[in-house]
C-alpha positions in Angstrom: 0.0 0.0 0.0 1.0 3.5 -0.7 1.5 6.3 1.5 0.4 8.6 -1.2 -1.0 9.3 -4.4 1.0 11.9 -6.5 0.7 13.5 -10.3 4.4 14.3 -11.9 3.8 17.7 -13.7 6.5 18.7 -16.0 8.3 15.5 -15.2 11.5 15.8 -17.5 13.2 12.5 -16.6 11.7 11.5 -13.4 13.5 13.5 -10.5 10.6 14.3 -8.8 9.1 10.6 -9.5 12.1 8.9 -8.0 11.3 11.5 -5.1 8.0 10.5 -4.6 8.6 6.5 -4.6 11.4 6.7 -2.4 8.9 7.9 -0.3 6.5 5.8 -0.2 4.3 7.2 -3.0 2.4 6.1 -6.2 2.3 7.9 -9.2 -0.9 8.0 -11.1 0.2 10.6 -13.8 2.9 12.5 -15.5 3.3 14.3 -18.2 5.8 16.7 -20.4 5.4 17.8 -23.8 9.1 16.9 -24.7 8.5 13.5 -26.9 12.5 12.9 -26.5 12.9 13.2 -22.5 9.4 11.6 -22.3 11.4 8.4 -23.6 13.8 8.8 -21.0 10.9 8.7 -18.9 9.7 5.8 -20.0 12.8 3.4 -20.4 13.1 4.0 -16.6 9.4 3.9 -15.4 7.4 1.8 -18.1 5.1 4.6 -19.2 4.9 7.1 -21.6 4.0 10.6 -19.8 1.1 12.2 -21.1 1.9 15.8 -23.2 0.5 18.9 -23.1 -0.7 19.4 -19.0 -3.7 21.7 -20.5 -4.9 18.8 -22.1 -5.4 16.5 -19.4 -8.3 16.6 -17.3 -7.5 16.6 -13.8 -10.7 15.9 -12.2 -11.1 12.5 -12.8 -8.2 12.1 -10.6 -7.5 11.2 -7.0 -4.2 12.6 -5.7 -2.8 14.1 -2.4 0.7 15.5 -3.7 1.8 17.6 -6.8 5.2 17.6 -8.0 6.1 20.6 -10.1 9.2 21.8 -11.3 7.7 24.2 -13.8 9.6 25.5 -16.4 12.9 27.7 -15.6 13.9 29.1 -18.4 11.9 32.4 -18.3 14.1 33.6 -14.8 16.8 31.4 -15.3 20.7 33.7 -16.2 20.8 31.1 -18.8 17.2 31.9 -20.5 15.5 34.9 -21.6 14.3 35.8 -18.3 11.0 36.9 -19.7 9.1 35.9 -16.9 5.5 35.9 -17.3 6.3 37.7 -21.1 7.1 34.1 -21.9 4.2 31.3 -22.5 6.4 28.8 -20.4 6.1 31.9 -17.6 2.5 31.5 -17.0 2.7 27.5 -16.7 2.8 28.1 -12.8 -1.1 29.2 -13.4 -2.2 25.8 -14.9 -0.8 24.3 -11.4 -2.6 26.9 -10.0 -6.3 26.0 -11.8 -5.3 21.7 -10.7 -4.5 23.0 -6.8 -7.7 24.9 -7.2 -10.0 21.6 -8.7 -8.4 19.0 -6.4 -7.4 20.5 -3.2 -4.4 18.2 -2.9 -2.7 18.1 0.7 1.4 19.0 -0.4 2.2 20.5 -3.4 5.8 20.8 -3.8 7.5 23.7 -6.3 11.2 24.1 -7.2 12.4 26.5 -9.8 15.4 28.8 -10.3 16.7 31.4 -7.9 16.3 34.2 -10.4 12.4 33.2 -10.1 12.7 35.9 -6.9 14.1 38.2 -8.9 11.4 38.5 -11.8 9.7 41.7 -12.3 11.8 42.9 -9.5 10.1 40.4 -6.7 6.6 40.7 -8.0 6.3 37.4 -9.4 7.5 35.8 -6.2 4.9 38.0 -4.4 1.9 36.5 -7.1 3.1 33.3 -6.5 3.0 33.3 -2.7 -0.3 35.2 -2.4 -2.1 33.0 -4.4 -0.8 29.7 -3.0 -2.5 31.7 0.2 -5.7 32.3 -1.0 -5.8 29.2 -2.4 -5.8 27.8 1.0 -2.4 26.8 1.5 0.6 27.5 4.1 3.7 27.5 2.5 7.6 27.5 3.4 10.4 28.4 0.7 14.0 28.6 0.7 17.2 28.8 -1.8 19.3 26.1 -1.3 22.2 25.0 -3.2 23.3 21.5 -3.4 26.9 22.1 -2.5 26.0 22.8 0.7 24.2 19.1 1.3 26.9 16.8 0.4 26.8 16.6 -3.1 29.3 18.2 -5.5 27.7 20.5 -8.0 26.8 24.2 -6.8 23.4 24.6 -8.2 21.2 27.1 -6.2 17.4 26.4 -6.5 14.1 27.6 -5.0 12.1 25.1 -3.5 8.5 25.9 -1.7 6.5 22.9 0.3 3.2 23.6 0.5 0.4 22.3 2.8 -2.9 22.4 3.0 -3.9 24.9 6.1 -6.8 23.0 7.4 -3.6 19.9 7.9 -1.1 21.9 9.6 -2.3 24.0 13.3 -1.6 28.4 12.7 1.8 27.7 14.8 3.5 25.1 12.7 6.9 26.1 11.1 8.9 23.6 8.6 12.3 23.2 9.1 14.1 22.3 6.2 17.5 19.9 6.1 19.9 21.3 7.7 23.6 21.7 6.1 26.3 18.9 5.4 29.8 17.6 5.1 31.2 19.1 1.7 31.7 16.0 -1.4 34.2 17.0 -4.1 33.8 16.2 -8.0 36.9 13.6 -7.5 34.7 11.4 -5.5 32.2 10.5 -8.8 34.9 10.3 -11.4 34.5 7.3 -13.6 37.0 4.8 -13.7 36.8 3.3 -17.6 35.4 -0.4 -15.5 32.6 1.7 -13.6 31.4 3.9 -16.9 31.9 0.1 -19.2 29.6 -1.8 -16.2 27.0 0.8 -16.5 27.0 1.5 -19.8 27.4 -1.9 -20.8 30.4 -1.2 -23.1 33.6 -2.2 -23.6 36.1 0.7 -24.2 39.4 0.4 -23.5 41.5 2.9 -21.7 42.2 4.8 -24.7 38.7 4.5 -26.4 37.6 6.3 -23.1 40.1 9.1 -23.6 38.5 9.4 -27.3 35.1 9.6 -25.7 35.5 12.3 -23.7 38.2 14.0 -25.6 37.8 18.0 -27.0 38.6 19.4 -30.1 42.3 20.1 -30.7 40.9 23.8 -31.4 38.4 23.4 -28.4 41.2 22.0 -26.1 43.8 24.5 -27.0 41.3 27.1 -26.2 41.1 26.0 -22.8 44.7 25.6 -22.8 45.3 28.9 -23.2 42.9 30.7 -20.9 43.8 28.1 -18.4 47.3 30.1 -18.6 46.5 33.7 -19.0 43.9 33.1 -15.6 47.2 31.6 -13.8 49.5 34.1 -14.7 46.9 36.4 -13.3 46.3 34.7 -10.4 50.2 34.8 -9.7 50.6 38.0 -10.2 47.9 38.8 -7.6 49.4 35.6 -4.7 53.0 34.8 -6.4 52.1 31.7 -3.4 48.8 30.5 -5.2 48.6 26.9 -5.8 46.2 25.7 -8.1 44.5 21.9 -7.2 45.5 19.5 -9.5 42.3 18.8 -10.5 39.6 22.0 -11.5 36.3 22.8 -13.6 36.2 25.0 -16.0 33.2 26.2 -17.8 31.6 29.1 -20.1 35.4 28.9 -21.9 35.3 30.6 -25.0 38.5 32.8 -27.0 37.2 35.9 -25.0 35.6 34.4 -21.9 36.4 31.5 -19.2 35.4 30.7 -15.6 37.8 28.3 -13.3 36.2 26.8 -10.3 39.0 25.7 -7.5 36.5 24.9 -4.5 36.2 20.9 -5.8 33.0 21.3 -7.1 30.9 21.7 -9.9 29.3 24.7 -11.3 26.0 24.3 -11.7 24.8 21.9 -14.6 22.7 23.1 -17.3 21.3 21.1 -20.5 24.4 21.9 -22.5 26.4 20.3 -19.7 28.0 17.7 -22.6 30.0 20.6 -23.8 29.6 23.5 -21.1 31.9 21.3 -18.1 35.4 20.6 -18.2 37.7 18.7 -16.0 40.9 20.1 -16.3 44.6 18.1 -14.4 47.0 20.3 -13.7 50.4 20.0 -11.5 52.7 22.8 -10.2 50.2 25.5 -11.6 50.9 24.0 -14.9 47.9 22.7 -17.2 48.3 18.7 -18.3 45.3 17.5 -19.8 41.6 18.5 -19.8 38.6 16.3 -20.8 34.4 16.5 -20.9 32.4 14.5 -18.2 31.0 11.4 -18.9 27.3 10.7 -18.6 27.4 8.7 -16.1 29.5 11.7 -14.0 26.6 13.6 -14.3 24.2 11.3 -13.2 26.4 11.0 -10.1 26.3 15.0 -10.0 22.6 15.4 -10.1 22.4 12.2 -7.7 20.3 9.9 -9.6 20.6 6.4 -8.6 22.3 3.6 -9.8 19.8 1.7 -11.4 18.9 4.2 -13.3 18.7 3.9 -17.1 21.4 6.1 -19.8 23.2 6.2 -22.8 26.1 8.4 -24.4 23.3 10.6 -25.6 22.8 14.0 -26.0 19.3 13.9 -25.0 20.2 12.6 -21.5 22.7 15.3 -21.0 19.8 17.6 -21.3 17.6 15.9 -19.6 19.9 15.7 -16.5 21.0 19.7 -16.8 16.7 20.1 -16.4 16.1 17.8 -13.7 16.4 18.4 -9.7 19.4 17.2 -7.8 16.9 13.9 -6.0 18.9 13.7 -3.0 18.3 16.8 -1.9 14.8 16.9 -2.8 13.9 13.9 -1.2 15.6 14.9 1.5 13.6 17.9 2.1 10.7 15.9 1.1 11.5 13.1 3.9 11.2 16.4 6.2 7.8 16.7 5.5 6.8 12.9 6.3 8.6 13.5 9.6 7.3 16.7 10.6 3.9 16.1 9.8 0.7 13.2 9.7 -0.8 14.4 6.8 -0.8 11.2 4.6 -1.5 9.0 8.0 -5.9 7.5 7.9 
């Protein structure tokens, strides 16, 4: 038997489903209108999501939990932070009309930090007031992942939200609190662990070809790799870079170098957009691309769970949530309420 009943809205690959059954849940419906992350979907949880979330007719259904990560790329730095301006900006409503129809007991958001920041706070303030008048008592924070033991920094909003007549006027959620730092070195492949889960056979230097750059792309991070030292030396002539960093957004005229052993956030160019780059002695050695199965490890999707050296899945992994985290705050609300007990 299942604690819950839940509806996946704007499910991507299953982050949020994963959530939700690790839980104790059962999912009785998702959907997402992208055909190719909607196979994703399905090679991992045997159905097909449903498309377009206007379409479905959410009345027939009996759920207590919404999952919705609605769509970022209106306030996300990497969009065209339109907000509302944008058709994908107004999605939050349709979750609106569903919270409205079924009166389910949680409904769990997570977006993008920049979310607060659209239309200078006023879309945050529309968002909160009508999650209020629509009889809910709700509890938001930024968190970023780093900070939880997992090693990508990716900052995102997440709201819980409970039904008021469930929950006494006094009751304040507490989300996770803070963890040990992990480092990027920790979910390196080994060529055995990316062949056993990818079910290939590569050799050591078939793996180097696999995630190999360019010559022009890897002399371009050569390069700025060098010109960022010698200005870092110039500023501490005792800096000492790690032998082991991430570079991203490298381009002839631009590059970022993060040193603190941990990602920068993914996105859904992260095939291309992520670098691990060896160095020794403040000298560069090599540089190569993660592996998909790195970023699975990044955004903390399990084991079991289904890829391929596909483009597709790189995407759908730079959209998804980070599921530890998410279930852990989740997990919070099973322990700090009794909503879903008879």
């Amino acid at each position: 038997m299942s604690r819950f009943k839940f509806v996946d809205l704007f499910c991507g690959i299953g982050g949020f489903r994963l959530v939700g059954e690790r839980n104790g849940g059962e999912c009785v419906l998702s959907c997402d209108i992208n055909k190719d992350i909607c196979k994703i979907y399905e090679d991992n949880f045997g159905e097909n999501p449903y498309g377009d979330i206007y379409d479905i007719d959410f009345t027939k259904l009996d759920f207590d939990v919404i999952f919705a990560g609605f769509p970022c790329q209106p306030f996300s730095t990497m969009g065209n932070k339109k907000g509302r301006l944008d058709d994908r900006g107004i999605l939050i409503n349709r979750v609106f009309e569903i919270m409205d129809s079924n009166k389910p007991k949680l409904v769990f958001l997570e977006n993008v930090r920049g979310l607060l920041y659209s239309e200078n706070g006023a879309f945050l303030e529309y968002i909160l007031e009508t999650l209020d008048k629509l009889g809910y008592k709700t509890f938001w924070k930024v968190m970023n992942a780093k900070d939880y033991g997992i090693p990508q920094s990716r900052d995102r909003w997440y709201c819980v939200c409970i039904r008021k007549d469930l929950v006494n006027d006094k009751f304040k959620f507490k989300f996770p609190n803070k963890k040990e730092p992990k480092y990027v070195k920790d979910i390196l492949d080994t060529v055995e662990e990316y062949n056993k889960k990818l079910n290939t056979n590569l050799s050591d230097d078939e793996f180097k070809e696999l995630t190999k750059l360019t010559d022009y792309r890897h002399n371009v991070v050569k390069n700025k790799f060098e010109e960022w030292i010698i200005k870092k030396l110039k500023r501490d002539e005792n800096f000492k870079c790690p032998e082991q960093i991430v570079g991203y957004k490298i381009t002839p005229n631009y590059s970022n170098f993060k040193i603190d052993g941990v990602s920068p956030c993914l996105i859904t160019s992260c095939d291309t957009f992520n670098i691990l780059i060896n160095t020794k002695d403040n000298k560069f050695i090599d540089c190569r691309y993660f592996t998909i199965n790195e970023i699975r490890k990044l955004m903390t999707f399990p084991d079991e769970f289904k890829i391929k050296n596909n483009r597709k899945y790189y995407f759908g992994f730079g959209n998804s949530i980070v599921v530890n985290l998410v279930s852990e705050i989740f997990s919070e609300v099973l322990e700090q309420t009794n909503i879903f007990e008879d």
